[in-house]
DOPABA-616563 format. One record per residue (C-alpha): residue in one letter; x, y, z. Coordinates in steps of 0.02 Angstrom, whole numbers, padded with zeros to 5 digits, always signed. Last residue first. Layout:
BEGIN
AXYZ/...
***
This chain:
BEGIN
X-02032+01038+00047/X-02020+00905+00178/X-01851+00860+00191/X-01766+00708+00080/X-01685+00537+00150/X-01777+00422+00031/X-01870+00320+00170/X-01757+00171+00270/X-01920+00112+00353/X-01841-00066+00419/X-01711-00030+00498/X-01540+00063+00507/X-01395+00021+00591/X-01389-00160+00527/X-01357-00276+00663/X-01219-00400+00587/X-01167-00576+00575/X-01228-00675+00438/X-01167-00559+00314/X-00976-00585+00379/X-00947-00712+00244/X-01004-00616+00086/X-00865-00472+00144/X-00742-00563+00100/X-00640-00716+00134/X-00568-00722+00323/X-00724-00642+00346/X-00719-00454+00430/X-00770-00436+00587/X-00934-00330+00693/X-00959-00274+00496/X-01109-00356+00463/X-01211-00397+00600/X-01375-00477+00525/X-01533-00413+00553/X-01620-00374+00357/X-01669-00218+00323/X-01838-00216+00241/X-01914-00094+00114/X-02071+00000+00151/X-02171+00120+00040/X-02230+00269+00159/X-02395+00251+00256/X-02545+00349+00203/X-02579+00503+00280/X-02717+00535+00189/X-02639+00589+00044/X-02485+00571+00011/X-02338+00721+00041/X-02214+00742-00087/X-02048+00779+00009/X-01969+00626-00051/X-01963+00507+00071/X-02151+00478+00066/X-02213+00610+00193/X-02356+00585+00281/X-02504+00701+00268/X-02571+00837+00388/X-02550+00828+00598/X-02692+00918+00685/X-02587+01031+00802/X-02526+00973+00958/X-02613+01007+01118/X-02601+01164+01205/X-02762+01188+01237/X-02785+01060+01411/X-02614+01050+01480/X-02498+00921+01367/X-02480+00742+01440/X-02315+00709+01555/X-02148+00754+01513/X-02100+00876+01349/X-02113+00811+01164/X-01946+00767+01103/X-01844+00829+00965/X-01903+00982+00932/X-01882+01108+00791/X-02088+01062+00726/X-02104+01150+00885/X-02205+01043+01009/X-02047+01056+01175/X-01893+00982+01208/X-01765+01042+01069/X-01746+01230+01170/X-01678+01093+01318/X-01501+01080+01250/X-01404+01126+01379/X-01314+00974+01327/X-01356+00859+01511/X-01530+00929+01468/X-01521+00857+01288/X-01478+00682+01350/X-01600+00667+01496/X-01742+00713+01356/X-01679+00589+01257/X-01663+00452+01401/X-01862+00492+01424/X-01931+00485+01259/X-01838+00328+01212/X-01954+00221+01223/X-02064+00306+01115/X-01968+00321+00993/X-01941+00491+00903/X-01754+00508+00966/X-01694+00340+00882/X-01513+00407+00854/X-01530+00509+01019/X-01577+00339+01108/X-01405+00287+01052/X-01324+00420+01146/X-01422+00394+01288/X-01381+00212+01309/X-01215+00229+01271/X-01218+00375+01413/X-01288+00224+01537/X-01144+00100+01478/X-01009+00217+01531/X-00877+00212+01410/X-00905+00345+01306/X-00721+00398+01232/X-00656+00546+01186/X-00482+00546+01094/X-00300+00586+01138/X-00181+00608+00997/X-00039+00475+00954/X-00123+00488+00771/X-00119+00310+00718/X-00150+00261+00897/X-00310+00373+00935/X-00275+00382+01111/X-00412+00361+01249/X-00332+00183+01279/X-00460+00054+01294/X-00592+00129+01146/X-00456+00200+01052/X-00379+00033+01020/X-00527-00032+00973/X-00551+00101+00845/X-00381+00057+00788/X-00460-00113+00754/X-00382-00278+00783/X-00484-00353+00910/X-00688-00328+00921/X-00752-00143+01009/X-00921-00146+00967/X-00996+00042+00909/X-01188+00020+00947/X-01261-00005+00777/X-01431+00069+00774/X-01619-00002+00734/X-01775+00077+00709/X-01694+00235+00616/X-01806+00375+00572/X-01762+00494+00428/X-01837+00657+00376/X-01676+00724+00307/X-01697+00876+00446/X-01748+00742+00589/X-01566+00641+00534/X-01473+00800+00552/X-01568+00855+00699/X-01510+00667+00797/X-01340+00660+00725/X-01291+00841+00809/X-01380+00776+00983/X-01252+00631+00965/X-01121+00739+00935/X-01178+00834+01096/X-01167+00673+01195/X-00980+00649+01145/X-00929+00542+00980/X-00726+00531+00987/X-00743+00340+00995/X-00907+00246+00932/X-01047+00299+01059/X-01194+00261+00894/X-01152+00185+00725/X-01253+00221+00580/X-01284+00124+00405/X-01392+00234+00294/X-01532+00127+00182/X-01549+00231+00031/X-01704+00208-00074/X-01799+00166-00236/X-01930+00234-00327/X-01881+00213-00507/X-01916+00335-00672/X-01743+00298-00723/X-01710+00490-00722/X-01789+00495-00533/X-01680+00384-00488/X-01545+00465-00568/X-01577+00602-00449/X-01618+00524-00314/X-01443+00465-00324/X-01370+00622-00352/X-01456+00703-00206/X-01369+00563-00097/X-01209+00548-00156/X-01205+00746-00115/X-01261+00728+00046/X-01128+00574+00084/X-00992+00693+00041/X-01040+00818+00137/X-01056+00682+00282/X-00837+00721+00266/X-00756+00562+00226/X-00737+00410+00361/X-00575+00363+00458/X-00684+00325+00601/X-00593+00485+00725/X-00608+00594+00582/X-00787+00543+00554/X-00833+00579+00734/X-00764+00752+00743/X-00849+00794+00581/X-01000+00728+00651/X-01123+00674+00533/X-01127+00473+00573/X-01098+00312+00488/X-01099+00370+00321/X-01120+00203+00253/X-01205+00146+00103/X-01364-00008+00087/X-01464+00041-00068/X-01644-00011-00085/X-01781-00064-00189/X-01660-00211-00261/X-01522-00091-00326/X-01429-00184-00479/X-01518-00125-00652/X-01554+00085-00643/X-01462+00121-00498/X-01300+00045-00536/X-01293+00067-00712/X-01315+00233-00685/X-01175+00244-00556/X-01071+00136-00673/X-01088+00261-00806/X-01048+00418-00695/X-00886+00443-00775/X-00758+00571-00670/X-00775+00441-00544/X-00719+00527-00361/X-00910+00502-00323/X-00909+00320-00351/X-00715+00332-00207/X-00847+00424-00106/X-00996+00316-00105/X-00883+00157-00041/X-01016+00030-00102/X-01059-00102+00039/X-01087-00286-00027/X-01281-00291-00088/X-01257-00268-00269/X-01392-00367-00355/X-01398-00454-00532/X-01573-00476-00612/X-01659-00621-00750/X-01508-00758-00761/X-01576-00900-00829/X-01437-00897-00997/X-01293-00766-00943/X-01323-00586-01006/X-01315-00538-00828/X-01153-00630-00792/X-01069-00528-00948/X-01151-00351-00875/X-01083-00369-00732/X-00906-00401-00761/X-00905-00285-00901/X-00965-00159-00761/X-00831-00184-00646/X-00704-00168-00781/X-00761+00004-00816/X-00777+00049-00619/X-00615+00158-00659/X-00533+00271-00502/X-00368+00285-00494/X-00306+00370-00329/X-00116+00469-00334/X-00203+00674-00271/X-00275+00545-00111/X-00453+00559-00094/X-00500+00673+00042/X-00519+00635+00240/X-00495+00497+00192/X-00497+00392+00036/X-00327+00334+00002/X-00281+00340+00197/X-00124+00409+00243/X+00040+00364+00370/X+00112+00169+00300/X+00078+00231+00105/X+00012+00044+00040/X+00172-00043-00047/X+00297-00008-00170/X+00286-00071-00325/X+00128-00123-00341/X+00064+00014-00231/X+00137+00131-00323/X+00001+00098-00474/X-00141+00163-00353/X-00293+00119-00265/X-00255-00059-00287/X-00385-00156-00401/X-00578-00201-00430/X-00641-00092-00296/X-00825-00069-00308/X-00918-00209-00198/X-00796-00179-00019/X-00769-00316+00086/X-00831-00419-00064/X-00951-00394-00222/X-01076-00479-00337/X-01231-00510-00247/X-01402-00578-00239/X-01383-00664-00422/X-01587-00690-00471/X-01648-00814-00590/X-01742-00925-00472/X-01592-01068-00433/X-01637-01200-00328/X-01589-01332-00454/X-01405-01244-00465/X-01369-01221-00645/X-01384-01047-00636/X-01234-01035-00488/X-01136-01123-00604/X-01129-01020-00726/X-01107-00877-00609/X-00957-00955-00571/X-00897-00974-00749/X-00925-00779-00752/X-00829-00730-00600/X-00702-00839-00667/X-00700-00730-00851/X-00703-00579-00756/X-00543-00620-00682/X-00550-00640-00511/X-00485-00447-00388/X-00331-00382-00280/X-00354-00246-00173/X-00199-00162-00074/X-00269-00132+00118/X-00234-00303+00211/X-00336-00445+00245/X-00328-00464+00398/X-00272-00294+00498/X-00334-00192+00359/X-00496-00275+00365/X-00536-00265+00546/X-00656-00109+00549/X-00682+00027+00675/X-00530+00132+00582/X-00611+00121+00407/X-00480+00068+00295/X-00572+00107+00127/X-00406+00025+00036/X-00496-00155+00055/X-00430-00315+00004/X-00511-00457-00066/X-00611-00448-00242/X-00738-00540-00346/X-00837-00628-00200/X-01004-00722-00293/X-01201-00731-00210/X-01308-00850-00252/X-01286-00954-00079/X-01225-00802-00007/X-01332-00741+00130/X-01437-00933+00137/X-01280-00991+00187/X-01255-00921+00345/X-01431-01001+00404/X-01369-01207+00430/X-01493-01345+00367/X-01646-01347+00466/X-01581-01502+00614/X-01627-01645+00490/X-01544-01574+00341/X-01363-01545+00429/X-01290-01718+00381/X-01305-01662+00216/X-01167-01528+00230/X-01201-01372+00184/X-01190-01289+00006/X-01065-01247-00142/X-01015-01426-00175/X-00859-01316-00204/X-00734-01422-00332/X-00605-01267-00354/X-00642-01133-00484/X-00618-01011-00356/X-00456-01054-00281/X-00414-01051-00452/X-00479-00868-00516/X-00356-00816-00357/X-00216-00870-00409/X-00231-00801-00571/X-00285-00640-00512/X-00151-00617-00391/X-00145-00703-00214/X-00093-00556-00076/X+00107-00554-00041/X+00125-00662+00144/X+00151-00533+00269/X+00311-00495+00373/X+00348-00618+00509/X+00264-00593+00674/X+00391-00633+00837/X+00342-00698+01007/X+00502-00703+01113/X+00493-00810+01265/X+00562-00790+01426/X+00447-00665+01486/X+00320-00621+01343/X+00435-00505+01242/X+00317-00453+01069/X+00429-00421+00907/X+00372-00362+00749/X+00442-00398+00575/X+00432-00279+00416/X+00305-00246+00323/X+00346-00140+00150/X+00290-00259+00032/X+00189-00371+00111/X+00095-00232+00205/X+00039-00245+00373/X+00185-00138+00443/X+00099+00016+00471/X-00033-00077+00589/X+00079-00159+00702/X+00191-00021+00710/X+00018+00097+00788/X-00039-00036+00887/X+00129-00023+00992/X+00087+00154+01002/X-00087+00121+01073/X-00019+00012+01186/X+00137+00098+01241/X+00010+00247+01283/X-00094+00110+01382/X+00032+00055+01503/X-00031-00080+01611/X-00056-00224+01489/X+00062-00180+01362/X+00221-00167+01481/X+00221-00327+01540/X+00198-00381+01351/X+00354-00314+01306/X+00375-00246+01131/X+00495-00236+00997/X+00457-00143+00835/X+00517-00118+00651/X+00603-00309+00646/X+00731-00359+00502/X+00670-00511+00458/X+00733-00711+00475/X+00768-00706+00666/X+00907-00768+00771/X+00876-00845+00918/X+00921-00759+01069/X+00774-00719+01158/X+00705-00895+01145/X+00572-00938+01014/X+00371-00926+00958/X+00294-00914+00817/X+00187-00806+00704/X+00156-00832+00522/X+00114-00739+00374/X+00308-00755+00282/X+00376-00913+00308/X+00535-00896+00407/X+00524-00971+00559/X+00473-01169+00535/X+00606-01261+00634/X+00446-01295+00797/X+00362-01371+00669/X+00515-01501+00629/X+00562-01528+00447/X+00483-01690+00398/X+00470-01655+00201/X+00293-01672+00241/X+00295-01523+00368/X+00395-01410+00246/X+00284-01440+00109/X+00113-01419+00226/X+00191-01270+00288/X+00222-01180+00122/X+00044-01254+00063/X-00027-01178+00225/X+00041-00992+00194/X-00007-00974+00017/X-00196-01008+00061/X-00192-00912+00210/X-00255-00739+00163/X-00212-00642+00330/X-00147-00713+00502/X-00058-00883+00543/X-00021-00943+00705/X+00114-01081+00723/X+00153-01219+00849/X-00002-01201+00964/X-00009-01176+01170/X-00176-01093+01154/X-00131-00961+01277/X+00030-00904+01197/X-00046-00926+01020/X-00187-00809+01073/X-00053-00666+01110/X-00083-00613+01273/X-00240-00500+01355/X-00240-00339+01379/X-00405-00315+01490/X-00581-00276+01505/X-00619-00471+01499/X-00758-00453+01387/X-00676-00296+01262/X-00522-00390+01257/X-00366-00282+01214/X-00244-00377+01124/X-00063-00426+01151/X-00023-00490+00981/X-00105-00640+00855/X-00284-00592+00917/X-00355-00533+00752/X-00266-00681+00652/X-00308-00810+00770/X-00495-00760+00791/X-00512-00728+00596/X-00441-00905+00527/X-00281-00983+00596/X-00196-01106+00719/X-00057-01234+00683/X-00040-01378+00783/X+00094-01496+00762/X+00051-01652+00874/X+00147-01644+01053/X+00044-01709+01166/X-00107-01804+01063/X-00265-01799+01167/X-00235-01681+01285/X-00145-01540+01177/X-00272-01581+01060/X-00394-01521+01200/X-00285-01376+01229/X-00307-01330+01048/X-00479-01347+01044/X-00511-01219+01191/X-00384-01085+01142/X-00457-01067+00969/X-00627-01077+01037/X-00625-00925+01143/X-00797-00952+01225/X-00849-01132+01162/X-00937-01188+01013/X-01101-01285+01000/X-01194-01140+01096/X-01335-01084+01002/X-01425-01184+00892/X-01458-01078+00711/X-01521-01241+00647/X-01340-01325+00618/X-01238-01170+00674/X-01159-01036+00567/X-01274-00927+00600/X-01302-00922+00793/X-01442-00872+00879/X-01489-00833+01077/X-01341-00731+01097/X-01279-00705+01248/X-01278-00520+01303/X-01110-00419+01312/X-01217-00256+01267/X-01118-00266+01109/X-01194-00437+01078/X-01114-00612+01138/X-01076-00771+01061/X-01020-00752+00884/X-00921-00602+00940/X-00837-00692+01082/X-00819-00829+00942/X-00729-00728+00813/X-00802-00748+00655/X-00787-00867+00515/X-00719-01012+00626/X-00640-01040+00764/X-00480-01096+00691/X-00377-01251+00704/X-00246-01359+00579/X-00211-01501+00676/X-00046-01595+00601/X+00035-01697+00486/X-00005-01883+00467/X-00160-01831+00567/X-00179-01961+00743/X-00327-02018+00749/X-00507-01978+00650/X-00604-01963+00795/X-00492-01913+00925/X-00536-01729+00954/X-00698-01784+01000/X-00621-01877+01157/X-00544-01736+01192/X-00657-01675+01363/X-00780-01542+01357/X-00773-01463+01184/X-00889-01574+01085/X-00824-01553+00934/X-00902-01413+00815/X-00831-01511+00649/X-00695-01615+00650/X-00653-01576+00445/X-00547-01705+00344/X-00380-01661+00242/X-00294-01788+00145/X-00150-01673+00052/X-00142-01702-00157/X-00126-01491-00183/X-00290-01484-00223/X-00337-01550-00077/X-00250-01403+00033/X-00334-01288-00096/X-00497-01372-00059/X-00439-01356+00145/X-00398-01180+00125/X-00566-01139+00031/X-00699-01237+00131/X-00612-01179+00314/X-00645-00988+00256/X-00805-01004+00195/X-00883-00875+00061/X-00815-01010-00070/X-00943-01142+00000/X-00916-01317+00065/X-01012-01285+00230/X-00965-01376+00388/X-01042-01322+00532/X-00924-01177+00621/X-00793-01189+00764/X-00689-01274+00656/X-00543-01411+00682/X-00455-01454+00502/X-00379-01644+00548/X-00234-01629+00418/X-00125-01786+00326/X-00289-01891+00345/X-00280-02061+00414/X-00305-02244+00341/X-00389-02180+00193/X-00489-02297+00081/X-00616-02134+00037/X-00780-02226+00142/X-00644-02231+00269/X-00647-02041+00289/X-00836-02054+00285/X-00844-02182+00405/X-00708-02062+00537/X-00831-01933+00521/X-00856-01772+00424/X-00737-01828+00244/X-00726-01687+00153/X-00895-01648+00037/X-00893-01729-00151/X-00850-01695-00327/X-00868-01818-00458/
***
């Protein structure tokens, strides 16, 4: 019978164990759930016969928490959980967070600023010289000199400043059984150099394992921002397990040094790490405080793929993950849909089948088998690559098996859909599936702004491209007989967007008719090239210079752009279209933006206003309000999960609100 990891020392004893081989340190509450990064490496770690229990949240001020269960046969094995704590912790705004999802109850606080660092000095304390080996999303996104968007610095390598043995980035499933071998056939941790995913430390003359494409000096780093951004720029091109090589930071005496990365789990793997013993919920001692909110996001919800070839600049994927796609059988996505429906709790109704990105089932191309993810070009942007195979047929077997399931009455995309690589689909069958059986009311996409300026800088298609998803998926909405609509993700000050792109966003959104009550302020989170851009002023995959809104009072006015017909924002939009020369948009002309300051002189009030618009251009009469459909607040793509995009649900604004309207003009 299937059971949680041991959470206490009684529980470990409860199992007749003296000591565990690992002592997993999170950040998070414990949930044994497939979407969970510390759930899947410590099943696989226990399904490879190793004792593994979880110190959960420890009480960070002194290390007598990190004493619990003694000393590990093995070693520590740390991360700070499914997000990056400064991200958990703090808003774009760098506000503290008053909620946090992956806490017992949503309580706020129960991890520490930079929680890799802080647990591992507290081993440090407790133990001396235990193995420690650090992973999960902080680790991995802060494994080289990184720019900190709180400190408003380069800061070091996180295993530097955390004082562990090993760091390991990416997928780590592969990477901890090679350790956990080498570590129980009692080779040293400080003689483990050449497994492929890891980062260590050494001397300047010890001899590496990997030929190395770039050595850096972190001296340098800090103040130099070109050799930043080009730095960046090797990091990035060699994140492929095929065609990586090593990379080389200097750190005074001591040479940090990245291996290549571990090759991505195929399908087989994969559909085992899956069928693994998941109690597939929180941990009971959790009940009393409200049970813990991340898994109420993916509770019914199933990953079928890892990987992402969509590369968006402003997100972390590529730099965790990687960029070639690997996808679960259909057959395991089916068995765990099985089990899913025989969940007591279960009300028919599978909220998601997807991952960092719901349509990709495999790489973008048969090359990249062979030979790797092209180093210098997207697959998707600015065009689809001439190479790109595009077949959804596979993806809609998959569905269509786990909807004819027993107790299974809908199945739900909610994981993004990359509109361009549907559109690139010479069959439209899986669009039409789409629409007419897996869109709950609304469909969440992400055009994330209309500049072409902008979207170059994002890695993002043309917004033509976006327009034309758009009319064709009113258009088979309109063939299913369906009202549904599009819920537009967009992102406000991100790098290269001036004040006059902003104004540019604002009339294209007033021409589709569309109001957003919420926008995603760009967040600049480690391991992005978007990042990288933010600090530098370099785009560092292009080496060309790049605009950059830095000052928090023109974020404010570009974002207020985005939500022009506030209120609340009246006055900051008006600011922002005189500092354009823009002022012919302040004024009562159906043109306008903005009413002009103060109350209108006596006759020249506005004109009587006629009947709403529903979306569609069809007015109602009365003026009654347009069908609704909510937008949940979760930040969604401030990270990416250590395990798909089901993880990082929990965590992100959406861009768009609650009245996401059917994106049409008035006719």
């Amino acid at each position: 019978m299937s059971q949680f990891l041991p959470l206490s020392r009684a529980e470990m004893e409860g199992r007749g164990w003296d000591a565990p081989d690992f002592v997993y340190v999170t950040g998070d509450a414990y949930v044994d759930h497939p979407s969970f990064g510390v759930s899947i490496i410590s099943r696989v770690l226990e399904d490879a016969g190793y004792r593994v229990a979880i110190l959960s949240q420890p009480d960070y001020k002194s290390c007598d928490a990190f004493r619990a269960f003694g000393r590990p046969r093995l070693g520590f094995l740390v991360t700070a959980g499914n997000i990056d704590s400064m991200v958990a912790h703090y808003t774009a705004a760098k506000k503290k967070r008053s909620y946090d999802y992956y806490s017992p109850g949503g309580k706020a606080g129960l991890r520490p600023d930079r929680a890799t660092i802080v647990y591992c000095n507290r081993i440090r304390e407790a133990y001396g010289d235990v193995p420690i080996i650090i992973g999960g999303l902080e680790a991995s996104l802060r494994r080289f000199a990184h720019y900190d968007y709180w400190d408003n610095k380069v800061r070091r390598s996180i295993l530097v400043d955390s004082r562990a043995d090993i760091l390991t980035y990416g997928m780590g499933e592969k990477i901890l059984l090679r350790i956990a071998e080498l570590l129980a056939k009692g080779v040293p941790v400080k003689k483990i150099r050449d497994v492929r995913g890891t980062v260590y430390l050494c001397a300047p003359e010890d001899k590496l394992h990997y030929p190395v494409a770039g050595e850096f000096d972190y001296n340098v780093l800090k103040t130099d921002k070109r050799a930043y951004a080009e730095a960046f720029g090797v990091q990035y091109r060699n994140q492929d397990a095929i065609g990586g090589q090593a990379i080389v930071e200097r750190y005074d005496a001591k040479l940090l040094v990245q291996n290549p990365p571990m090759p991505p789990l195929e399908r087989e793997e994969l559909d085992r790490v899956y069928a693994l013993p998941y109690m597939r919920t929180y941990h009971p001692s959790y009940e009393a405080a409200g049970g813990v909110p991340a898994i109420e996001e993916v509770r019914f919800s199933i990953t079928h793929n890892r990987g992402c070839f969509g590369a968006c600049n402003f997100c972390a994927l590529a730099f965790h993950q990687g960029r070639t796609v690997r996808s679960r059988s259909v057959e395991s996505v089916v068995e765990e849909a099985r089990k899913i429906t025989a969940m007591p709790d279960f009300k028919g109704y599978i909220h998601d089948i997807g991952g960092p990105t719901a349509n990709f089932r495999y790489p973008a191309c048969k090359k990249q088998l062979t030979d790797g993810v092209c180093a210098g070009r997207k697959c998707l942007a600015p065009k689809p690559c001439p190479n790109l195979e595009v077949d959804h047929s596979e993806y809609i077997k998959l569905i269509e098996q786990v909807e004819a399931l027993p107790r299974v009455k809908r199945v739900f995309i909610r994981s993004g859909i990359r509109f361009d690589y549907l559109l690139a689909d010479k069959s439209d069958a899986f669009f039409r599936k789409l629409v007419r059986d897996n869109v709950s009311g609304q469909l969440k996409v992400a055009p994330e702004h209309c500049s072409a300026d902008v979207l170059r800088c994002m890695g993002k298609p043309d917004y033509s491209v976006y327009s034309r998803f758009r009319e064709k998926y009113f258009a088979l909405c309109d063939a299913v007989g369906k009202e549904q609509y599009l819920v537009p993700y967009l992102m406000s000050s991100h790098p290269g967007s001036t004040l006059n792109d902003a104004v540019e966003l604002a009339l294209c959104l007033k021409r589709e008719g569309y109001a957003p009550e919420q926008v995603q302020d760009f967040y600049p989170t480690p391991g992005t090239a978007s990042t990288v851009m933010y600090y530098t002023g370099i785009n560092p995959l292009t080496g060309k210079e790049v605009y950059v809104a830095t000052d928090y009072h023109e974020k404010q006015l570009q974002r207020a752009l985005l939500q022009y017909n506030r209120p609340q924002s009246a006055d900051l939009v008006r600011e922002a279209l005189m500092l354009c020369g823009r002022e012919d948009l302040i004024g009562h002309g159906k043109h306008c933006l903005v009413k002009p300051a103060g109350k209108p002189a006596a006759g020249r009030g506005e004109a009587p206003r006629g009947p709403k618009a529903d979306g569609r251009g069809k007015a109602r009469d009365g003026g009654r309000k347009p069908k609704e459909a909510a937008a949940g607040a979760k930040n969604r793509r401030d990270n990416a999960s250590a395990k798909g995009k089901d993880a990082r649900k929990p965590a992100r604004s959406p861009a768009s609100g609650s009245k996401p309207g059917r994106g049409r003009k008035k006719k």
